[in-house]
C-alpha positions in Angstrom: 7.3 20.9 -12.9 10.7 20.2 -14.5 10.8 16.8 -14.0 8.2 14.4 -14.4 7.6 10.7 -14.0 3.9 9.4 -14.7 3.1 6.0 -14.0 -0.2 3.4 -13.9 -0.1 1.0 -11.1 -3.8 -1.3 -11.2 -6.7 0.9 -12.3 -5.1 4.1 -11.5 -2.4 6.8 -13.4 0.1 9.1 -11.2 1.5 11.9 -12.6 4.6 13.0 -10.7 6.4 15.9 -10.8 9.6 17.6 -9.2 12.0 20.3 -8.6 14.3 18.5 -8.5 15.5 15.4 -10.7 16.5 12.8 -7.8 13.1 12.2 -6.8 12.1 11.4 -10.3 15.7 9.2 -10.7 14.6 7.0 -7.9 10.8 6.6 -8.5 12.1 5.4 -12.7 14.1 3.0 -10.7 11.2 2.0 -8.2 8.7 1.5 -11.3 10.6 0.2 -13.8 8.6 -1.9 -15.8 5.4 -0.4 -14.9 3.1 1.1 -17.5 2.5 4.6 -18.3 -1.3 5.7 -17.2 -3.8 5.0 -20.6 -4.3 8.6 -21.5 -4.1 11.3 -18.9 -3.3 10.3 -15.8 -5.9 9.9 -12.9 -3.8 11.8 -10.0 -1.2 14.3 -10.1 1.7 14.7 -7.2 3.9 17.6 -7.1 7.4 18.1 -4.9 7.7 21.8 -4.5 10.3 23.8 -2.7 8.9 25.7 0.3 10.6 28.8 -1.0 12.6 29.2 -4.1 15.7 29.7 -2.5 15.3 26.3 -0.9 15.9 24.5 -3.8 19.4 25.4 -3.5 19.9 25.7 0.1 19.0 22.9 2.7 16.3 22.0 0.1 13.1 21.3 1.6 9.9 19.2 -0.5 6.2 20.3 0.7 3.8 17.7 -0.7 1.0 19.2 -3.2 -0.6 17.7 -6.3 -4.4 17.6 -6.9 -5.4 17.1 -3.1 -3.8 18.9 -0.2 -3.0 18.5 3.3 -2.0 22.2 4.2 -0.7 20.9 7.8 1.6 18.8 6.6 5.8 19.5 7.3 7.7 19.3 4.5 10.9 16.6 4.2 14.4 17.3 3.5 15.3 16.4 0.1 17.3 13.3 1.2 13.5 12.2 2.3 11.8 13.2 -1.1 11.4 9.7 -2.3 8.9 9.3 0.4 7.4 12.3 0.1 6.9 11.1 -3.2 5.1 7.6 -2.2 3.2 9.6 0.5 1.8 12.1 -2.2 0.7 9.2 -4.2 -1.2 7.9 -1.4 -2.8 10.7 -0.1 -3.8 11.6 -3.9 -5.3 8.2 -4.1 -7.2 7.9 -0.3 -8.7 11.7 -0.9 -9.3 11.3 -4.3 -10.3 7.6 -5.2 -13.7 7.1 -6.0 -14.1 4.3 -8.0 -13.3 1.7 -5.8 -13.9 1.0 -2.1 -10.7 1.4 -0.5 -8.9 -0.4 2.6 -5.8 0.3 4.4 -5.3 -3.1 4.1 -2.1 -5.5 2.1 -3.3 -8.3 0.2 -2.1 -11.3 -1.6 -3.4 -13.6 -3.5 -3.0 -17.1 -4.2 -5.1 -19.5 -6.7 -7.6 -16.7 -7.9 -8.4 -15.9 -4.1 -7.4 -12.9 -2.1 -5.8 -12.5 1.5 -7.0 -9.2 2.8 -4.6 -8.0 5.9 -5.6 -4.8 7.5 -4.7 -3.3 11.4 -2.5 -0.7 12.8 0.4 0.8 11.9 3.0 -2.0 13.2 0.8 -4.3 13.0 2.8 -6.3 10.5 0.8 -6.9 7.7 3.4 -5.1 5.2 6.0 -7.5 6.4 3.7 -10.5 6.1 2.6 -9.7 2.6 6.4 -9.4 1.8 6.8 -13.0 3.2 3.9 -14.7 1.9 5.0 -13.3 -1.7 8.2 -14.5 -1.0 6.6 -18.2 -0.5 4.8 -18.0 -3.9 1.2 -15.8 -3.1 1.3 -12.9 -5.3 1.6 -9.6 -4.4 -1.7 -7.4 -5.1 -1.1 -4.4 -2.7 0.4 -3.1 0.8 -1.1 0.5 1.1 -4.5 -0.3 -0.4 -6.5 -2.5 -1.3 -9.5 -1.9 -3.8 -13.0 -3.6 -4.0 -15.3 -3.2 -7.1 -18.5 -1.9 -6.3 -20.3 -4.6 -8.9 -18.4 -8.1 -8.4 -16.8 -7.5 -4.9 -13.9 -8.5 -5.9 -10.1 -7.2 -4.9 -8.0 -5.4 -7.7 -4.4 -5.0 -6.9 -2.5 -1.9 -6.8 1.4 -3.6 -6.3 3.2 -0.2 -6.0 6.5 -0.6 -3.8 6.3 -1.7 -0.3 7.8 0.7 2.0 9.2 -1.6 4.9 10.5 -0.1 8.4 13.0 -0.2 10.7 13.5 -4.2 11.4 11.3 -5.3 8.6 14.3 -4.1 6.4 15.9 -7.0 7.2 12.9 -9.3 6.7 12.3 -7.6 3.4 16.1 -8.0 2.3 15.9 -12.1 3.1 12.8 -12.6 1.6 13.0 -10.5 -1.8 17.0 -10.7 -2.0 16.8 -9.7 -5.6 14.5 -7.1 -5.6 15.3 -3.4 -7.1 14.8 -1.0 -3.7 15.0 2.1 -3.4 17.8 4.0 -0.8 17.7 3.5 2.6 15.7 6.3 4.1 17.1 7.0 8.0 15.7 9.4 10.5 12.3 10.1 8.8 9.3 10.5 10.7 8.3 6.9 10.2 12.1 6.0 11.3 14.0 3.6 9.1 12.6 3.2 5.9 12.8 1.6 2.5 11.0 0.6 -0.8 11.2 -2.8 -2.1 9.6 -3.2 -5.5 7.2 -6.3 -5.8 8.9 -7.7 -9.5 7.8 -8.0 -12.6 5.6 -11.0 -12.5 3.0 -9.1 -9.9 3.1 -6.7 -12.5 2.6 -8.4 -15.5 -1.2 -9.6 -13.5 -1.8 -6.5 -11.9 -5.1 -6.0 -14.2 -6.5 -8.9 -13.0 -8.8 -9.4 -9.7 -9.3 -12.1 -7.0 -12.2 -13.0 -5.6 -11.7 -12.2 -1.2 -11.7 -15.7 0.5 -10.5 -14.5 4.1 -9.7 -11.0 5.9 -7.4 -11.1 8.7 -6.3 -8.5 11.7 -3.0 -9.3 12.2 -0.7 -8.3 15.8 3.0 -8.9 15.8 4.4 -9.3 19.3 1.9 -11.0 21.3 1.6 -14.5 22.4 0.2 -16.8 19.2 -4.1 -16.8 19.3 -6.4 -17.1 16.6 -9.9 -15.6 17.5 -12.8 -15.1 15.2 -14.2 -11.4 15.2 -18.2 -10.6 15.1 -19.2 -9.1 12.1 -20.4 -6.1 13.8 -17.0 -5.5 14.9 -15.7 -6.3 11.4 -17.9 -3.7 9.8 -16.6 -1.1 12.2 -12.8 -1.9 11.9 -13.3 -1.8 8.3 -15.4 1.5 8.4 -11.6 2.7 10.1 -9.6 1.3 7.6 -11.2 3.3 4.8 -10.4 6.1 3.3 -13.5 7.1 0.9 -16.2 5.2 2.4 -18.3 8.2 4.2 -17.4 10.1 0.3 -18.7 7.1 -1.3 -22.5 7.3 0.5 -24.8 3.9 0.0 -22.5 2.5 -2.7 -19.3 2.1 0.0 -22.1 1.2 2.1 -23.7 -1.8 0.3 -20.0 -3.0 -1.0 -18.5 -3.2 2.7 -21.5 -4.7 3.7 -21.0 -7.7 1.4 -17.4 -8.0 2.0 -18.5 -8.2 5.7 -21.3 -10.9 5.2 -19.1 -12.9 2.8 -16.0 -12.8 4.2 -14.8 -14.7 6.8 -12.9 -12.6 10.0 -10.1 -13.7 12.2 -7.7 -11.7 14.5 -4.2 -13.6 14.7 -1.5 -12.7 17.0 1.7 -13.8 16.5 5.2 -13.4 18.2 7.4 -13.4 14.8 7.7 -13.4 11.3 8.1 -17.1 11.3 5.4 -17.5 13.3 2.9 -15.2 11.5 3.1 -17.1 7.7 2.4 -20.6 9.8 -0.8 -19.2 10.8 -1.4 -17.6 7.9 -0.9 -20.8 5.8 -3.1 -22.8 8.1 -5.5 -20.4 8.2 -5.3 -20.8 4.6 -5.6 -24.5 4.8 -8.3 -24.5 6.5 -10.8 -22.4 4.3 
């Protein structure tokens, strides 16, 4: 690749390469301050043109890099920061195996860790954007990682990509914060990367111990209800990516998260709403 931008964010190194130069311009803008990976790096993410000819003419990025998804449609070039940040994942889910890993954002906050996990729209990027905005730190939005020996979360802070209204939420909460471009019309709509700041990066390396795990619903009428663990364990089971790869180890690790752990559902109607239950919850531990 021509242009290259490696990076470590948490316990893992990305190697990123390009085609084309504005990708790379935008993700040394997104990371700055980050470290470079120790050594090689763990995962490699390339943004290749379709056809060679499409560099040049109504460029189009297809994702590749060390794992694949052959069905996916390439992005137009104006999209090619997120096809960046979607490589990255997809590198990570497909290939990560030294971790357990959730879909899940998670914040931490006196050595403890918040673990937010649910469907996409749920809200639990735009709550962990919040609650860092009230003081918690931010560990992770896309993942969240869980050592197979202590249990404990390890943070992986990369950017948070915030949609459509959350934008806004984003903007008011992190008014300072280097973003990337506002991304319009992509497949996930509206979108845009807000970079978490340099003192979530300066603890990145250290872990929290998980204290609660919440399922958070934006829109609905406010309820708190506690969820069986049963249920837990198979919610969890969904939010993974590696845990049938990972075989008894994933196994025994979710099963501890699941015994130790306590579970709650919230629903909330707002933003507003959603970090008072949150900090009661909290409270209440």
């Amino acid at each position: 690749m021509k242009h290259v931008h490696t990076v470590r964010v948490g316990p893992y190194g990305f190697r990123v390469g390009s085609d084309w130069r504005a990708p790379i311009a935008a993700l040394e803008r997104l990371y700055a301050g980050y470290p470079k990976p120790d050594g090689v790096a763990d995962f490699t993410v390339r943004l290749e043109a379709v056809r060679p000819w499409r560099r040049f003419v109504r460029p189009s990025v297809a994702i590749a890099g060390d794992w694949t998804l052959p069905e996916a449609a390439p992005l137009p070039l104006a999209h090619a920061l997120l096809a960046a940040e979607m490589g990255m994942n997809l590198q990570l889910a497909l290939g990560g195996r030294r971790h357990l890993l959730l879909h899940a954002s998670s914040v931490e906050r006196d050595g403890r860790a918040l673990l937010m996990t649910g469907e996409s729209g749920a809200g639990k990027s735009t709550l962990s954007v919040a609650l860092a905005a009230r003081g918690w730190r931010f560990m992770g939005d896309e993942f969240a990682l869980i050592d197979f020996d202590t249990g404990e979360v390890l943070a992986v802070p990369r950017p948070v990509s915030l949609k459509n209204d959350s934008i806004a939420v984003g903007r008011a909460a992190w008014p300072d914060a280097v973003t990337g471009p506002l991304l319009t019309a992509t497949p996930k709509g509206d979108v845009q990367h807000f970079a978490p700041g340099s003192a979530a990066i300066a603890v990145m390396n250290r872990p929290a111990k998980p204290a609660l795990l919440l399922f958070p619903r934006y829109g609905f009428a406010p309820e708190v209800r506690p969820v069986p663990l049963s249920e837990t364990f198979v919610r969890l089971t969904q939010a993974s990516t590696n845990y049938t790869a990972l075989g008894r180890v994933g196994f025994e690790t979710l099963i501890r998260l699941v015994r130790d752990v306590p579970a709650l559902a919230v629903d909330y109607p707002d933003g507003q709403a959603g970090v008072q239950a949150v900090e009661a919850l909290w409270a209440a531990l």
